[in-house]
N, C-alpha and C positions, 0 to 999 in steps of 0.2 A: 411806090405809093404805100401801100400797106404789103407788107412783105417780109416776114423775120427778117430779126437782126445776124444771123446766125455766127452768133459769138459763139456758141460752143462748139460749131463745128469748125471755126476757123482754129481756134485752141486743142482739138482735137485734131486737125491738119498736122498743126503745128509741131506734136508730138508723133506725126507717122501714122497717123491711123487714115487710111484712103475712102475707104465704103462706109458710110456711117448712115445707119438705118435711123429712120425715128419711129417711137412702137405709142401707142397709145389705145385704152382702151374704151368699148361702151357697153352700158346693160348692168353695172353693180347697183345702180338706184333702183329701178324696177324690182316689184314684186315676184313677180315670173317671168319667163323666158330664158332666152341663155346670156351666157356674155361672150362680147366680139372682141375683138381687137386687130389693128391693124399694123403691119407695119413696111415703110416707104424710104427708098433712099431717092433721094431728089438731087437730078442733073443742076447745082446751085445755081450754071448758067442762062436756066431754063423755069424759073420761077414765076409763076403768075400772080397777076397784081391779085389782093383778096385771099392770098393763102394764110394770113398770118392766125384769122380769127375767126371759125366758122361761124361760132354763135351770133355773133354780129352781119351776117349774111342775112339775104334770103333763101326761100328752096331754088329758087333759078341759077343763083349764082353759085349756089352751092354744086349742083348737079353739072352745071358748064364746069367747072375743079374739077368734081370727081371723074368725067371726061377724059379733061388736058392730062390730068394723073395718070390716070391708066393706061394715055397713050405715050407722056413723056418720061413715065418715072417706073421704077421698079417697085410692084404693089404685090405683099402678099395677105389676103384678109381667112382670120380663124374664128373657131368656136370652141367654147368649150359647153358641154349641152348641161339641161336643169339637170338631169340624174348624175352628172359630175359634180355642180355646182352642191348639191344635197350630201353627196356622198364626201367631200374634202373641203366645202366651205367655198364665200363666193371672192376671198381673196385667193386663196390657192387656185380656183379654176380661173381669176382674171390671170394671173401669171401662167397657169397652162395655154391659155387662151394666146400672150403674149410668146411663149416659144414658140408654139406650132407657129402664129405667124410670121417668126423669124427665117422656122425652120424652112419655112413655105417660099421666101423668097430666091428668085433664081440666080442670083448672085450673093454669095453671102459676105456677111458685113463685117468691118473689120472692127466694130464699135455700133452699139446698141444706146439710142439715147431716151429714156421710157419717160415718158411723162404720167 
């Protein structure tokens, strides 16, 4: 139904790469706080209807995902805090943000796709 297309990771198959994480972050708009980022490699054969677009959700539907995720998929979620963000700026800490969650995960990826 609604479900990425997942062309890049079929093209990424395609060249050998097995594990393919997807990384994306949140918190660069806001004034204060930190920034998060997450990042998931997804059993392709195990994909929920509703994954493709959160924004277009509601909180219910969104919260039922977050769920199925974390029980069918490999999730690791980072931070990188305001006194990082202050001290190197708030793209360098969304990218620190985006290793640590790479680093986090328990399988590691053989291919990183950041949105």
């Amino acid at each position: 139904m609604n479900k990425p297309d997942f062309s890049f990771e079929t093209a990424a198959h395609a060249r050998g790469y097995a594990q393919i994480a997807g990384v994306d972050e949140v918190g660069r708009g806001p004034l204060a706080g930190p920034v998060t980022a997450a990042a998931v490699i997804l059993d392709p054969n195990a994909i929920p209807d509703g994954l493709n677009d959160s924004k277009k959700l509601s909180a219910k539907k969104r919260e039922a995902l977050c769920a199925y995720l974390m029980e069918h998929a490999i999730v690791s979620i980072a931070h990188a805090s305001v006194e990082e963000i202050d001290d190197i700026n708030i793209l360098r800490a969304s990218h620190l943000a985006m290793e640590r969650a790479i680093a986090g995960l328990s399988s590691a990826p053989d291919l990183a796709l950041i949105d």
